[in-house]
C-alpha positions as CSV (number, residue, x, y, z in Angstrom):
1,X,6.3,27.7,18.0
2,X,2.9,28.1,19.4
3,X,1.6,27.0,23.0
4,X,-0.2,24.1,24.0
5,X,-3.0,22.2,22.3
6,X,-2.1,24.4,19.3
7,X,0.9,23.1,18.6
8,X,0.2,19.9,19.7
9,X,-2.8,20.3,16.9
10,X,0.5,21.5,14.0
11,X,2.7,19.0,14.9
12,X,-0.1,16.1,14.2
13,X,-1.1,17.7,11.0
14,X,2.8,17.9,9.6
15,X,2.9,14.2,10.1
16,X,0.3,13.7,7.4
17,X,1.7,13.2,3.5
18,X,2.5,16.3,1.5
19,X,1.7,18.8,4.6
20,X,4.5,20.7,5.5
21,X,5.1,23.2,8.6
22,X,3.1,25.9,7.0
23,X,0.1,24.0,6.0
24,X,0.0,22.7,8.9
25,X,-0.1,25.8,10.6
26,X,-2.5,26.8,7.7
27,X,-4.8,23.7,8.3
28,X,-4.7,24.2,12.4
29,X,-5.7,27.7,12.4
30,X,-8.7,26.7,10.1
31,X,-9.8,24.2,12.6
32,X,-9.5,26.8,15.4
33,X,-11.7,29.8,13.3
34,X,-14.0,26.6,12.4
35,X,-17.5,26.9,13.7
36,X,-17.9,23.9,16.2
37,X,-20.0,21.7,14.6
38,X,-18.1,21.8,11.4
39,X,-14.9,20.9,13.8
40,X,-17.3,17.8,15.6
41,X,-18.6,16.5,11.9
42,X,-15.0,16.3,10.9
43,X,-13.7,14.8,14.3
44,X,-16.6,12.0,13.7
45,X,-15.5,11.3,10.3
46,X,-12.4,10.6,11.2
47,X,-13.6,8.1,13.7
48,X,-16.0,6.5,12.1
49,X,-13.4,6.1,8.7
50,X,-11.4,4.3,11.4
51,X,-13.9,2.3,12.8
52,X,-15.7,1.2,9.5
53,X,-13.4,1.4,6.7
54,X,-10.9,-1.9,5.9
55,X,-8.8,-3.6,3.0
56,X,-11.0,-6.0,0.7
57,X,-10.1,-9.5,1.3
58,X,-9.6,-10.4,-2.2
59,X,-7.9,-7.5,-3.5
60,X,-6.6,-5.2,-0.6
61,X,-8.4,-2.0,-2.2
62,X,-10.2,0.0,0.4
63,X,-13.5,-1.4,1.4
64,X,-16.6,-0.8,4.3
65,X,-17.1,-4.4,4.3
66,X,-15.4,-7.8,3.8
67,X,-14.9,-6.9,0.0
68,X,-14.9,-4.0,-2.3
69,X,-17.2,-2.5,-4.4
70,X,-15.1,-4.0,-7.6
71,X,-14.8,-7.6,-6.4
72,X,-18.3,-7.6,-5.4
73,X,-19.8,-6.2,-8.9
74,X,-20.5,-9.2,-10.6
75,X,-20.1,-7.6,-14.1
76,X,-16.2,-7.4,-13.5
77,X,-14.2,-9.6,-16.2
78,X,-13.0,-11.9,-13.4
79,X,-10.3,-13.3,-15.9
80,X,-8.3,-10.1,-16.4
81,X,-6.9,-8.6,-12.7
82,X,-4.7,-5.1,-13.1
83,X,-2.1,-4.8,-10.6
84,X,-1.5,-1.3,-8.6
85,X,0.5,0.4,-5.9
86,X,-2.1,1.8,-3.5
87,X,-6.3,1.9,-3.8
88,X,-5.8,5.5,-4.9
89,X,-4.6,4.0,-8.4
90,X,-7.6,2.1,-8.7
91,X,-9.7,5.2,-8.3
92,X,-7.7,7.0,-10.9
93,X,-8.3,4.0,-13.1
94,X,-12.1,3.9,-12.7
95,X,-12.5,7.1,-13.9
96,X,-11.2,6.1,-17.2
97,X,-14.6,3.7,-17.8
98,X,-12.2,1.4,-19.8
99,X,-11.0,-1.0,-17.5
100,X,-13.6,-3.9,-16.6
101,X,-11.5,-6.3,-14.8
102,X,-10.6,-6.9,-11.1
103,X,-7.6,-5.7,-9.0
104,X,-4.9,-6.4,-6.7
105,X,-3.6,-3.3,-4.6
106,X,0.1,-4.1,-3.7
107,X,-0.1,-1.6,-0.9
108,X,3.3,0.5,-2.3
109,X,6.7,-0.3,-4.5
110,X,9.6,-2.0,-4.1
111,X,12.4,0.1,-2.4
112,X,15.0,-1.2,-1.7
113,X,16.6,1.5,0.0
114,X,13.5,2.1,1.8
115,X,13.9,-1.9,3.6
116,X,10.8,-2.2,0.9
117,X,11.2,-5.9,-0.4
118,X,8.8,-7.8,-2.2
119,X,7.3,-9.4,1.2
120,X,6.3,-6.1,2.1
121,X,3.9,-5.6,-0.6
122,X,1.0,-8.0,-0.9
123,X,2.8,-10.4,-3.7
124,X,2.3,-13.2,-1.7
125,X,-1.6,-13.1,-2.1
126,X,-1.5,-12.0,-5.5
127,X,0.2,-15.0,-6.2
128,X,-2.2,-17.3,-4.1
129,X,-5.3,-15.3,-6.1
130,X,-3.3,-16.4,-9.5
131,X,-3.5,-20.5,-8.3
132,X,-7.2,-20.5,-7.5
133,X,-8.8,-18.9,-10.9
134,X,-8.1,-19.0,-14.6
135,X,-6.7,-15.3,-15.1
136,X,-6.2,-14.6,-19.0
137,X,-4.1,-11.6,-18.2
138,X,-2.6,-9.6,-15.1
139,X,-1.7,-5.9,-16.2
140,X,0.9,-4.4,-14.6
141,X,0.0,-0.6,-14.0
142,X,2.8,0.0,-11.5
143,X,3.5,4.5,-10.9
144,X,6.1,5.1,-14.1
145,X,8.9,6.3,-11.5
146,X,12.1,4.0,-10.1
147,X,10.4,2.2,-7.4
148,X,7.4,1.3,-9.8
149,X,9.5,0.0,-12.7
150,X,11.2,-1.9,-10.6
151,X,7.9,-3.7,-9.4
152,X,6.8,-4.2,-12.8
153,X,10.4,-6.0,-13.3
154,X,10.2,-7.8,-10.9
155,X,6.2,-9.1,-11.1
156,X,7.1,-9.4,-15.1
157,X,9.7,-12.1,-13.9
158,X,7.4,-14.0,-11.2
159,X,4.0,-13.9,-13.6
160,X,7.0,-15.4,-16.5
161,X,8.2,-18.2,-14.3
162,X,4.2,-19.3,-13.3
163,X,3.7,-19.1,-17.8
164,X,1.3,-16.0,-16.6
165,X,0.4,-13.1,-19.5
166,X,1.4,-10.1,-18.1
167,X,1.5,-6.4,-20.0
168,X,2.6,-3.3,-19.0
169,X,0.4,0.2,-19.4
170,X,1.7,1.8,-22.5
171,X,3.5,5.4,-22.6
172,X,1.3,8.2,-22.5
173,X,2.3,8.6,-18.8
174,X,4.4,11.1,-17.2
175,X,7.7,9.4,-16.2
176,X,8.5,9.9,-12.4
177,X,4.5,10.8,-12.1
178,X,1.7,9.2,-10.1
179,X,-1.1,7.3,-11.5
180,X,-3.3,9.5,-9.4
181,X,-2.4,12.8,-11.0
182,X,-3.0,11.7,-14.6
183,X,-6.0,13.1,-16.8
184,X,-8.5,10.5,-17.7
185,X,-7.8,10.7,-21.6
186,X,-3.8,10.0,-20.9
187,X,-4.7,6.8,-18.6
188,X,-7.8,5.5,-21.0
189,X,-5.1,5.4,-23.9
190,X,-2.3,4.0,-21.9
191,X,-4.6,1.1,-20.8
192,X,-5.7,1.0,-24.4
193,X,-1.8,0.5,-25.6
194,X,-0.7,-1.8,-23.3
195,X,2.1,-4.1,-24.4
196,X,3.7,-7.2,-23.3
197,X,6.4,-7.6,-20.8
């Protein structure tokens, strides 16, 4: 345990995803040999992500205005939307160059365990963004882990009962892995191969 602002500084860092004790004591003492400028750009950054940065209205990814960059491109396929867990997914996505739909970012998985139901995720608009447009096909491209299947289970069922096409990525993807960690060959061919649900 350090003194002070110091520790104040680990203990905020730790809270982040995926840093533990010693990163955050890794990451802190960065900050503190830092020059001060460096330490003042970051500090800014962080305020002005804060201040400037949103979820599109149409499809929750993460946007500096009222929509996103997708939804606002007016060479997107507006007939094909591909459903993901968090804007990270979308990112890992675009880098494939094959997808030239629209999406909907959930904003996680279902988890039950967790007290994560399916009015917890954005369903509800995706739904609502279903009723106002003539979508062709929503594909499903849910993490392949527990919680993930179990949201594409369960949107598979919804999209059925509203007579909705809905497809699934195809294997080629890790099982228990993140969208976000795959290479862009592995995602461009599950995208390729999707199938039905």
């Amino acid at each position: 345990m350090y003194e002070g602002v110091i520790q104040q500084l680990i203990d905020e860092l730790g809270q982040l995803p995926g840093v533990g004790p010693k990163s955050a004591q890794r990451i802190a003492f960065h900050i503190l040999d830092s020059e001060r400028a460096d330490v003042e750009r970051f500090a800014r950054v962080l305020l002005e992500v804060k201040e400037r940065a949103s979820f599109c209205e149409v499809c929750f990814n993460i946007a500096e205005g009222a929509r996103c960059r997708v939804c606002l491109d007016p060479r997107r396929d507006p007939t094909l939307i591909c459903v993901v867990q968090e804007s990270k997914d979308v990112v890992a996505i675009e880098r494939t160059r094959e997808f030239k739909g629209l999406y909907h970012v959930l904003g996680g998985a279902l988890d039950p365990m967790s007290g994560v139901g399916p009015d917890q995720l954005r369903v509800r608009e995706l739904l609502a963004r279903l009723s106002d447009a003539a979508i062709r096909e929503v594909i499903i491209a849910t993490n392949p882990n527990v919680a993930g299947e179990a949201t594409a289970a369960y949107l598979a069922r919804t999209l059925a009962a509203l007579q909705v096409n809905a497809t699934r990525l195809a294997s080629g993807l890790p099982v228990g892995g993140d969208l976000d960690y795959a290479d862009e060959i592995t995602l461009g061919r599950a995208l390729e191969g999707r199938r039905s649900l």
